[in-house]
Backbone and ligand atoms as CSV (ligand in chain L), in Angstrom:
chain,resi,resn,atom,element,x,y,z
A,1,UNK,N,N,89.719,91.773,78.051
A,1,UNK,CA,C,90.184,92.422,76.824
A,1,UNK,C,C,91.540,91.836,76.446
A,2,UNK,N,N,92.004,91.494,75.392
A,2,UNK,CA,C,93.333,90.766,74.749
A,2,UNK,C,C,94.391,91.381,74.819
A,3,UNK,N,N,94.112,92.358,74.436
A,3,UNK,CA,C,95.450,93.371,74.277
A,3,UNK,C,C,95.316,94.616,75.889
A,4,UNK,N,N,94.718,93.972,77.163
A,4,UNK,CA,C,94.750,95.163,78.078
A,4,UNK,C,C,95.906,94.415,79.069
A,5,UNK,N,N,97.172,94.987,79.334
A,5,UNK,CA,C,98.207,94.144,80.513
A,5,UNK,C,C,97.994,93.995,81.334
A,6,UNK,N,N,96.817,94.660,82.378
A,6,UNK,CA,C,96.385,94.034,83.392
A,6,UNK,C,C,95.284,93.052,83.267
A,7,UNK,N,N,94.828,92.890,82.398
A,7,UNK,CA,C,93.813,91.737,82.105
A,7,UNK,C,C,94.779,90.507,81.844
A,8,UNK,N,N,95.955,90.439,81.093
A,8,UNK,CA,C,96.733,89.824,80.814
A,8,UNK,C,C,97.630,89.375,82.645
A,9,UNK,N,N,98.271,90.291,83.372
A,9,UNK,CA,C,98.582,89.969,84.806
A,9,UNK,C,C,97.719,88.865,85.434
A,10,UNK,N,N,95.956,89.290,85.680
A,10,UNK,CA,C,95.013,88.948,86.388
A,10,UNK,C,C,94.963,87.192,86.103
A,11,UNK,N,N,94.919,87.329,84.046
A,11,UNK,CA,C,95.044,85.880,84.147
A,11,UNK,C,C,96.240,85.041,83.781
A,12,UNK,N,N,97.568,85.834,84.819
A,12,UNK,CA,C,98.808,85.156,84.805
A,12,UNK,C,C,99.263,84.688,83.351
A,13,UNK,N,N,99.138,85.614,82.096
A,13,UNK,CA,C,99.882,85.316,81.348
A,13,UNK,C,C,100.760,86.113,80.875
A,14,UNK,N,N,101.535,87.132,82.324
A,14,UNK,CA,C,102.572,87.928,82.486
A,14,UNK,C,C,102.894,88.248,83.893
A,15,UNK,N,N,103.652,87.701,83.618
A,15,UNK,CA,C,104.170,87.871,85.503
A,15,UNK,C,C,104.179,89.148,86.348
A,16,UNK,N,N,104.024,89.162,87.327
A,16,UNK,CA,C,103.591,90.049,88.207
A,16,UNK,C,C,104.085,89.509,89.589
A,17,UNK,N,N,104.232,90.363,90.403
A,17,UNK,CA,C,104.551,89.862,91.882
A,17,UNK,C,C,103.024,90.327,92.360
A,18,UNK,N,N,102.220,89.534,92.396
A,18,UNK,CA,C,101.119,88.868,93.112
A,18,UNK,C,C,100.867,89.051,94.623
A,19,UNK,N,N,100.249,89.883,95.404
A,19,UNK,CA,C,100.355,90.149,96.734
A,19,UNK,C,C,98.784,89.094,97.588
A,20,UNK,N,N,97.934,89.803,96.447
A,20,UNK,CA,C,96.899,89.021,97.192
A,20,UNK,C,C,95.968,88.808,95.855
A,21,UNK,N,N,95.351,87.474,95.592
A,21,UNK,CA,C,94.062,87.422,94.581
A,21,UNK,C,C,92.961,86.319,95.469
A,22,UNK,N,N,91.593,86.765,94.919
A,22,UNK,CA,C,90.808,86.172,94.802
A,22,UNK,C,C,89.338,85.800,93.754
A,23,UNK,N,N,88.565,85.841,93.397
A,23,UNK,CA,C,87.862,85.680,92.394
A,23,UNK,C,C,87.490,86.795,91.396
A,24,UNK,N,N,87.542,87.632,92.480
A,24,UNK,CA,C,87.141,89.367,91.890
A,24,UNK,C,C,88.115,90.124,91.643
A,25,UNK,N,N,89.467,90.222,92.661
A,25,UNK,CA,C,90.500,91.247,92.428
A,25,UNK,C,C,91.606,90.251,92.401
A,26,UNK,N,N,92.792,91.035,92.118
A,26,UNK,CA,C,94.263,90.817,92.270
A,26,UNK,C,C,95.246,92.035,92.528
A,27,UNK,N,N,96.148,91.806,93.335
A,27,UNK,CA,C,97.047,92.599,93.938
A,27,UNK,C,C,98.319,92.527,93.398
A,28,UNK,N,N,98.718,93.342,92.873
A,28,UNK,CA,C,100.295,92.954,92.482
A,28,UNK,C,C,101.404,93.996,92.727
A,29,UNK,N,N,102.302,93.973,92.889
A,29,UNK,CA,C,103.286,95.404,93.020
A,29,UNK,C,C,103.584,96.076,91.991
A,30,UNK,N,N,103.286,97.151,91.846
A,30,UNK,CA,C,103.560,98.159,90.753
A,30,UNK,C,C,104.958,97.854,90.134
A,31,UNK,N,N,105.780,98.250,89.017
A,31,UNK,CA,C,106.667,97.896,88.584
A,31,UNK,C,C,107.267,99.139,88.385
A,32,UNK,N,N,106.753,100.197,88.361
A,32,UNK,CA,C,107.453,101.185,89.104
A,32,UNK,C,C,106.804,101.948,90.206
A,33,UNK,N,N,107.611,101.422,91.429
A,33,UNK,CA,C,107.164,102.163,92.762
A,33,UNK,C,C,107.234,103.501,93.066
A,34,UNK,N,N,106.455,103.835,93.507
A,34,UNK,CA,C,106.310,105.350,93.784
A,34,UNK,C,C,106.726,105.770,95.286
A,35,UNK,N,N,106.638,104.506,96.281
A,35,UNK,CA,C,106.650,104.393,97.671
A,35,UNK,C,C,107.488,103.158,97.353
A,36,UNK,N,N,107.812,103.134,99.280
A,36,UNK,CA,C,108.346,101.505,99.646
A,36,UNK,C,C,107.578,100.888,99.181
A,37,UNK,N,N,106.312,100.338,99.477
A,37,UNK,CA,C,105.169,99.935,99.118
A,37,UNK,C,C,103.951,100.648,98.217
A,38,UNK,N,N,104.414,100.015,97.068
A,38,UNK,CA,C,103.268,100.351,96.024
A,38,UNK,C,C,102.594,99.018,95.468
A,39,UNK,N,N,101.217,98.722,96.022
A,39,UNK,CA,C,100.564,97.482,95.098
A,39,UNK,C,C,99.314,98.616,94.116
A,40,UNK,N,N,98.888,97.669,93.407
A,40,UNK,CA,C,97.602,97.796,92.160
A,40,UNK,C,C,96.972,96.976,93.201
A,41,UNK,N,N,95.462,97.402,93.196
A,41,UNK,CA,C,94.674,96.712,93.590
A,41,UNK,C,C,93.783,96.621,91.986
A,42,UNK,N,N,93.676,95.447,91.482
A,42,UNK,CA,C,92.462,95.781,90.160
A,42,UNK,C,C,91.433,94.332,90.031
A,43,UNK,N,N,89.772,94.867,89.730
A,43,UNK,CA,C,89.145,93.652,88.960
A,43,UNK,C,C,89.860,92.610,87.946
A,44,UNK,N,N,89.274,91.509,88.214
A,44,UNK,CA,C,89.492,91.049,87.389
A,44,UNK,C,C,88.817,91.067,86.096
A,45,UNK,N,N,88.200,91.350,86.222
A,45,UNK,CA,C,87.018,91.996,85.209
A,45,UNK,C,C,87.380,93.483,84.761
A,46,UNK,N,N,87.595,93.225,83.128
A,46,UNK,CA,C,88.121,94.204,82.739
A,46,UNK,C,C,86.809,95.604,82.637
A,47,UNK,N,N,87.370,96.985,83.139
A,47,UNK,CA,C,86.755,97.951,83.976
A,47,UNK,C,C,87.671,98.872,83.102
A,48,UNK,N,N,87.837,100.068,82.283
A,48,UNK,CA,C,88.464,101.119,81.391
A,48,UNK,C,C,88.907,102.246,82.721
A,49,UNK,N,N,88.015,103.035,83.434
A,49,UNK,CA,C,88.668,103.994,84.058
A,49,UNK,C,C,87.658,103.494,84.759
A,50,UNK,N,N,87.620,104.615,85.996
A,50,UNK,CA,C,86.469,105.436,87.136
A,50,UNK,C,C,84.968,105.838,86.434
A,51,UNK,N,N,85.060,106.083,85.163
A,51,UNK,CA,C,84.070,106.863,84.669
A,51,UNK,C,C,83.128,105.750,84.045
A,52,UNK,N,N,83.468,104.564,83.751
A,52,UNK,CA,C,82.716,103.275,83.216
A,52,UNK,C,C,82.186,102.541,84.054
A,53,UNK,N,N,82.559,102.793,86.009
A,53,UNK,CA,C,81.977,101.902,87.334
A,53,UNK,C,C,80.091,102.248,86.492
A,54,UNK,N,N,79.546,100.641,86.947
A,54,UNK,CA,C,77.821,101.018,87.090
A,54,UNK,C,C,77.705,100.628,88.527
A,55,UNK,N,N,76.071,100.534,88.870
A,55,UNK,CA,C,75.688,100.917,90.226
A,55,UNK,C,C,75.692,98.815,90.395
A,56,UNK,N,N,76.110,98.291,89.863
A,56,UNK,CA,C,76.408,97.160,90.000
A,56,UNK,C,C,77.349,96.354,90.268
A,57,UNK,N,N,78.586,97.644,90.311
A,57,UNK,CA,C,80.218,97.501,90.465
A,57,UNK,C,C,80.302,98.263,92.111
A,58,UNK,N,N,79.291,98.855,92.549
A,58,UNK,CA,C,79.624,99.730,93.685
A,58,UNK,C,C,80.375,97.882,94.844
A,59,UNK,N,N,80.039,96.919,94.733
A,59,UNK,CA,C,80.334,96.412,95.993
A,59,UNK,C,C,82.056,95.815,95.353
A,60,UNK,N,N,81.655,95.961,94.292
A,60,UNK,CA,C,83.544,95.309,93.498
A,60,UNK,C,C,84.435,96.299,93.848
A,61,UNK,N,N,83.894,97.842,94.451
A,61,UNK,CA,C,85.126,99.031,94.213
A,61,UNK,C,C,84.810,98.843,95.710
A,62,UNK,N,N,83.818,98.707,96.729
A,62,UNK,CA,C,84.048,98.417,97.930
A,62,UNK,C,C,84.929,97.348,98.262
A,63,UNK,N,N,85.150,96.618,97.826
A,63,UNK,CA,C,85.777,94.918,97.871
A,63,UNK,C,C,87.267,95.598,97.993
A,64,UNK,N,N,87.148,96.101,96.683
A,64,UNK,CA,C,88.768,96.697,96.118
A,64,UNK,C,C,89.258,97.610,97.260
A,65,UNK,N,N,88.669,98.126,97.896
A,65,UNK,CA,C,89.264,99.147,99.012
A,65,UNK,C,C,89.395,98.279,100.543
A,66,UNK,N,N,88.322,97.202,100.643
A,66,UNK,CA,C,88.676,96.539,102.049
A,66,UNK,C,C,89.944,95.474,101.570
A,67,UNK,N,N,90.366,95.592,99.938
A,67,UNK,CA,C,91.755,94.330,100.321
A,67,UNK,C,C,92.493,95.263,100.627
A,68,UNK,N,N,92.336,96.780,99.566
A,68,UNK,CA,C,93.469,97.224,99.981
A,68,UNK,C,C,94.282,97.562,101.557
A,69,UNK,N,N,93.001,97.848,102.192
A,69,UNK,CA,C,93.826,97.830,103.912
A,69,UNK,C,C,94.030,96.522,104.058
A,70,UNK,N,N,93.324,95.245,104.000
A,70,UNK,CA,C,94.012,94.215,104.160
A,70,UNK,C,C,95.020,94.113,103.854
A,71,UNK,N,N,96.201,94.560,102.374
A,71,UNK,CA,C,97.680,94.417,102.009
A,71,UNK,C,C,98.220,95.131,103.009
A,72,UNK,N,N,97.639,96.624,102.949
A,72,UNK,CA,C,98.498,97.310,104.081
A,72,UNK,C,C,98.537,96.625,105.569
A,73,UNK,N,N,97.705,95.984,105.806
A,73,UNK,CA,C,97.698,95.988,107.697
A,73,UNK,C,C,98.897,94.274,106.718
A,74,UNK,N,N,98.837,93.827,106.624
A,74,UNK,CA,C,99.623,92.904,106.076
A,74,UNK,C,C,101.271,93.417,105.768
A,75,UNK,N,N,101.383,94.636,105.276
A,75,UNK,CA,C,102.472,95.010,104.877
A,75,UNK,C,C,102.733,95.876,106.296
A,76,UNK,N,N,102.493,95.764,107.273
A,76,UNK,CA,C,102.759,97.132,108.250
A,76,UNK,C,C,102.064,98.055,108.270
A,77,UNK,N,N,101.702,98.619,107.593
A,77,UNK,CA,C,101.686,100.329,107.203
A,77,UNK,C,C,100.197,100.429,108.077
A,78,UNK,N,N,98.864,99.555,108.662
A,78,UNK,CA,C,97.872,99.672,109.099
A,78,UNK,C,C,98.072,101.334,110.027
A,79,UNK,N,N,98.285,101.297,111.375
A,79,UNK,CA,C,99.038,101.850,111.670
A,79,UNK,C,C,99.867,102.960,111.522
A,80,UNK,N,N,100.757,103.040,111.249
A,80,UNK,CA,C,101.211,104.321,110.418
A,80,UNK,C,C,100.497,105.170,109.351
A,81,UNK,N,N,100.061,104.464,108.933
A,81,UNK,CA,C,98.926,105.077,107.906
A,81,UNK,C,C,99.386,104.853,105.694
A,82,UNK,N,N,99.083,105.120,104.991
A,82,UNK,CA,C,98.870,104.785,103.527
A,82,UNK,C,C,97.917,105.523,102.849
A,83,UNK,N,N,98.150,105.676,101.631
A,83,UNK,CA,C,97.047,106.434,100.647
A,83,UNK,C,C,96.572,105.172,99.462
A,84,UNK,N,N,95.409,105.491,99.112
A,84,UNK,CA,C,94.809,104.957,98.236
A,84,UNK,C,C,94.484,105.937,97.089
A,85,UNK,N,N,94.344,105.776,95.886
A,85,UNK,CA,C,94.015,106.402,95.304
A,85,UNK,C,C,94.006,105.872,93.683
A,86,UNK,N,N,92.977,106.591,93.087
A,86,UNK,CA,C,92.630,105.866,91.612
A,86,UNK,C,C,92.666,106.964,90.488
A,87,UNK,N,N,93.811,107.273,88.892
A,87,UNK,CA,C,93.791,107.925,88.555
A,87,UNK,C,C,92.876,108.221,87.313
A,88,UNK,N,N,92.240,108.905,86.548
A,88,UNK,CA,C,90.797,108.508,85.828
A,88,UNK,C,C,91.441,109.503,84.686
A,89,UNK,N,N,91.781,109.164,83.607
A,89,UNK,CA,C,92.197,109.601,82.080
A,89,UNK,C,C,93.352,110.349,81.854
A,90,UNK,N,N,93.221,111.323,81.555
A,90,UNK,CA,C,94.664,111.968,80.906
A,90,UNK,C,C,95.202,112.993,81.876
A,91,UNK,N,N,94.037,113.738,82.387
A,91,UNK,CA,C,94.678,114.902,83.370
A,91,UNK,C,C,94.581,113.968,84.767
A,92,UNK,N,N,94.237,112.737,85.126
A,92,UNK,CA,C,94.201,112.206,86.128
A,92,UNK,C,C,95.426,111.380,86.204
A,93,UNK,N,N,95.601,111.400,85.354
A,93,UNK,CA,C,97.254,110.700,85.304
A,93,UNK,C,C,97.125,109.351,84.909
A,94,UNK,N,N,96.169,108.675,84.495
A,94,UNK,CA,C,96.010,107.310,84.091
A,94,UNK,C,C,96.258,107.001,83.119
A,95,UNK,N,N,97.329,106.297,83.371
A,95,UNK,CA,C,98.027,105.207,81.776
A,95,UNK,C,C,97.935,104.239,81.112
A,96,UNK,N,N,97.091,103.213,82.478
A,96,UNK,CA,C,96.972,102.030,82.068
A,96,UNK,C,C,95.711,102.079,81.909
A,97,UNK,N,N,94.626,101.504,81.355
A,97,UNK,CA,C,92.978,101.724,81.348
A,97,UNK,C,C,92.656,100.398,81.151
A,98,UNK,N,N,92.387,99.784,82.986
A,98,UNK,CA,C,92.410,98.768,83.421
A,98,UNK,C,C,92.153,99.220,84.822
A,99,UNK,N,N,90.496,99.812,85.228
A,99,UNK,CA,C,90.654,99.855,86.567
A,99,UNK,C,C,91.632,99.712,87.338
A,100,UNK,N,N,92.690,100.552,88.420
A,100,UNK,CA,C,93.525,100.346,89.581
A,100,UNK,C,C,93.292,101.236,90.452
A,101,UNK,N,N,93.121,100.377,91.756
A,101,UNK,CA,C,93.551,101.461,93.129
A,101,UNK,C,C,94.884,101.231,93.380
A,102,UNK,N,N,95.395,102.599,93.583
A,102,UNK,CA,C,97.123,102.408,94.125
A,102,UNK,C,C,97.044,102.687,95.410
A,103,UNK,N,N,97.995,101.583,95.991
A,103,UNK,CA,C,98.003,101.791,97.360
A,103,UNK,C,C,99.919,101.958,97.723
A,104,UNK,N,N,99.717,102.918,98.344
A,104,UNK,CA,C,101.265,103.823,98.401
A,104,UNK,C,C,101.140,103.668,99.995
A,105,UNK,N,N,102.777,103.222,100.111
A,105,UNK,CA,C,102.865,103.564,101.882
A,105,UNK,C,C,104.116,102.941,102.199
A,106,UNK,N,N,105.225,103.579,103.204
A,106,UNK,CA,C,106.248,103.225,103.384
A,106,UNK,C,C,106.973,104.497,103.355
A,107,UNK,N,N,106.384,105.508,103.555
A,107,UNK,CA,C,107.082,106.889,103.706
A,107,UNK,C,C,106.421,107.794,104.114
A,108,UNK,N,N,106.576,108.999,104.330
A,108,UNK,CA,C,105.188,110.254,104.318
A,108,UNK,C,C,104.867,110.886,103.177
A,109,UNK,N,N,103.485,111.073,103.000
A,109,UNK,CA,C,102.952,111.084,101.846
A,109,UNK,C,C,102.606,112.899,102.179
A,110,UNK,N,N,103.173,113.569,100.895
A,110,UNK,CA,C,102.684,114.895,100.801
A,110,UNK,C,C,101.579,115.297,100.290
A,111,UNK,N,N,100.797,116.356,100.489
A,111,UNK,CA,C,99.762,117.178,100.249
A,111,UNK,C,C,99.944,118.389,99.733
A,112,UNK,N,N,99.600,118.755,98.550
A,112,UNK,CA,C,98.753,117.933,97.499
A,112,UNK,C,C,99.820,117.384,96.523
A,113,UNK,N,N,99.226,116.448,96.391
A,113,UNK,CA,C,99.268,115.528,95.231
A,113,UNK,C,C,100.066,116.112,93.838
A,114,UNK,N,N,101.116,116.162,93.236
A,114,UNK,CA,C,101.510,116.449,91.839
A,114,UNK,C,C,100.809,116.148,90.549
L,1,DGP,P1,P,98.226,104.925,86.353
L,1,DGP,O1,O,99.195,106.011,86.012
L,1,DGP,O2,O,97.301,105.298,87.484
L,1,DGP,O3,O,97.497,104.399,85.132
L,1,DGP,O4,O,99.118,103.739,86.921
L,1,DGP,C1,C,99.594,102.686,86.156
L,1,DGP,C2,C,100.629,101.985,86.973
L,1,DGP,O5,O,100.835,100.700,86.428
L,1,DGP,C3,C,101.987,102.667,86.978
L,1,DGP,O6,O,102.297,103.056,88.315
L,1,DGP,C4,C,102.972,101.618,86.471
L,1,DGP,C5,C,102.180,100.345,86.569
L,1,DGP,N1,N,102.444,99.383,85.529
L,1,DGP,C6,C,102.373,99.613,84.193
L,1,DGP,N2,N,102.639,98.478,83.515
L,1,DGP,C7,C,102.882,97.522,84.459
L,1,DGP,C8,C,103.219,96.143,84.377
L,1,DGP,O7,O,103.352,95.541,83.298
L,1,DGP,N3,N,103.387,95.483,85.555
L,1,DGP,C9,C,103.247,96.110,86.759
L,1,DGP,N4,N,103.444,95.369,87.857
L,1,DGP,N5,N,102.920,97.408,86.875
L,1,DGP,C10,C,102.756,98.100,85.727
């Protein structure tokens, strides 16, 4: 999509600090952190929320969750532990509408969620 900024990140024509990419996803650090460690895990393939996945995306949102422990065991946090999590429209807290898993870790994470 032209006008979506993470479609724009994915194909580097806005900089991003880049953690991990490969054909399907890209990793980049949030630009405002919520944790020590906050990356986006997102398709590269532009994806609107949670509510647009088909049963053809199930191994792309699996993919998306085995990098994300890959950043973490990469960043430390394996171990100690990290949250993942994906926010889906307006009461979910999602701003950007550009598929993301956030992966938070570098502190203790409270229950529940704000
Ligand atoms: P969400 O609220 O779940 O839609 O999260 C969107 C996140 O995206 C939010 O934590 C801030 C981050 N973000 C927004 N614009 C940019 C950007 O241009 N670059 C980076 N690195 N992160 C961004």
């Amino acid at each position: 999509m032209t006008d979506c900024i993470f479609c724009k990140i994915a194909a580097g024509e806005i900089p991003a600090e880049k953690v991990y990419e490969d054909d399907h996803v890209v990793g980049f650090r949030d630009l405002s952190p919520q944790a020590p460690v906050h990356v986006l895990i997102i398709p590269r393939r532009h994806i609107a929320t949670l509510n647009d996945l088909t049963e053809a995306d199930e191994a792309l949102v699996g993919h998306m969750h085995r990098i994300a422990a890959r950043v973490a065991a990469d960043e430390g946090l394996a171990e100690r532990g990290y949250r993942t999590l994906i926010n889906c429209n307006a009461e979910g807290g999602q701003t950007v509408f550009h598929l993301h898993l956030h992966l938070l870790g570098g502190r203790q994470m409270t229950w529940p969620p704000g």
